[in-house]
C-alpha atoms as one frame of an Amber mdcrd trajectory, in Angstrom:
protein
 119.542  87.718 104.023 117.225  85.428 104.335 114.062  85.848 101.767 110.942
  83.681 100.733 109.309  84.690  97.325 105.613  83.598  96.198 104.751  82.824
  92.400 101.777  81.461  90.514  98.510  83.110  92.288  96.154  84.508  90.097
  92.327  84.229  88.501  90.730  80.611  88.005  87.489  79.612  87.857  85.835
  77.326  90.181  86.591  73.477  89.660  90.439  74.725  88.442  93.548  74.219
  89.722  96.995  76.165  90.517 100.130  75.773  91.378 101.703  78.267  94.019
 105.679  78.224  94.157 107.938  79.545  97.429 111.361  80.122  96.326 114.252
  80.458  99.283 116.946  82.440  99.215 119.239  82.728 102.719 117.405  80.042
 103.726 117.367  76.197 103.435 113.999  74.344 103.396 115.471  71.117 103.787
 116.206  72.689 107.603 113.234  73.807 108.807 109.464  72.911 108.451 107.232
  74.700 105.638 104.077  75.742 105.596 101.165  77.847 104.024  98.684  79.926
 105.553  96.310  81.927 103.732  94.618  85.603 104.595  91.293  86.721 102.636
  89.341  89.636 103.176  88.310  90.737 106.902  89.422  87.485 108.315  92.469
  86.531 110.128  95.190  84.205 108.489  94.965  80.705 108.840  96.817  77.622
 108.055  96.735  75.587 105.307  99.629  73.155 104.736 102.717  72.224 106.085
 105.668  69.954 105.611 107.518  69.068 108.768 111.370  68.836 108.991 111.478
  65.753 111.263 109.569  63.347 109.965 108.730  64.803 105.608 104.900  64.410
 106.380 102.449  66.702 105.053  99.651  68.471 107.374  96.618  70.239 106.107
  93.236  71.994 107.490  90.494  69.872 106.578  88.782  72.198 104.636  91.745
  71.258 101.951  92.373  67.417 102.501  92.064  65.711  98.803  92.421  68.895
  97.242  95.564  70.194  98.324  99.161  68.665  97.741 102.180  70.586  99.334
 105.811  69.017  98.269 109.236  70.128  98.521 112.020  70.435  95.836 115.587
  70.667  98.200 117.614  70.442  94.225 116.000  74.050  93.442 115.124  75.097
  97.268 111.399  75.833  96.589 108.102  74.640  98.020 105.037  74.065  96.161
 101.590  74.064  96.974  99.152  72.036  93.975  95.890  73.365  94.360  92.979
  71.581  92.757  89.086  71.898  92.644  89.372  75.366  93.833  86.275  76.530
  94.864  85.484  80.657  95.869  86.144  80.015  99.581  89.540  79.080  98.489
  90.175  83.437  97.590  92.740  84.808  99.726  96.324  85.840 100.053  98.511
  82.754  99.886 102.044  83.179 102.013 104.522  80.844 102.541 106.443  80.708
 106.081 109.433  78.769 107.518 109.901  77.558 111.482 111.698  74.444 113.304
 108.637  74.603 116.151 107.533  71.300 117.110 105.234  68.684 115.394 101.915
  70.155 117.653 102.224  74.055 117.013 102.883  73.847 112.780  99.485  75.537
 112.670 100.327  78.280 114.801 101.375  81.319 112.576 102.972  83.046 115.380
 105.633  80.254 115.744 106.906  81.261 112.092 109.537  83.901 111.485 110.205
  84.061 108.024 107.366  84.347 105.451 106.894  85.678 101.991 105.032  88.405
 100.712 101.819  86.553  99.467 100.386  85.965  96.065  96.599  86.678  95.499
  94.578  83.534  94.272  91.080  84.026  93.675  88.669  81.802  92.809  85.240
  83.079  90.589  83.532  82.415  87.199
């Protein structure tokens, strides 16, 4: 059964950083392409990061260029996403998804089919 599990959300003040885990089980992340969207309050999810099968090259929404680093471990199956200078806008529900779609829809959510249950991050002093 395949199963995607979210780790290392939680409370950080602005400036700080964290480091959000997605551990696979049932599936292989070497196989498909990875990515991160995020959901806060009242708003609809959105992407953040991705990792793309074909070519290893990371993708993110500008609103988390520099700040933002998502990698791949195939060894322990997991995906990681470094987050740094967080800032309050960064709050939300943080979900990691799995698809093969190609190189031009990574950012649509609807072209993923297995995601994780989401770990909170927020962001305030």
């Amino acid at each position: 059964q395949e199963q995607l599990v979210e780790s290392g959300g939680g409370l950080v003040q602005p400036g700080g950083s964290l480091r959000l885990s997605c551990k696979a089980s049932g599936v292989t992340f070497s196989q498909y392409t990875v990515g991160w969207f995020r959901q806060s309050s009242g708003k609809e999810r959105e992407f953040v990061a991705s990792l793309h099968r074909s070519n290893n090259r990371a993708y993110y929404v500008d609103a988390v260029k520099g700040r933002f680093t998502i990698s791949r471990d195939n060894a322990v199956n997991t995906v990681f996403l470094q987050m740094n200078s967080l800032a309050p806008e960064d709050t939300a529900i943080y979900y990691c998804a799995v698809t093969r779609v190609v190189l031009s829809a990574i950012r649509d959510s609807s072209q993923y089919y297995y995601w994780g249950q989401g770990t909170q991050v927020t962001v305030s002093s």
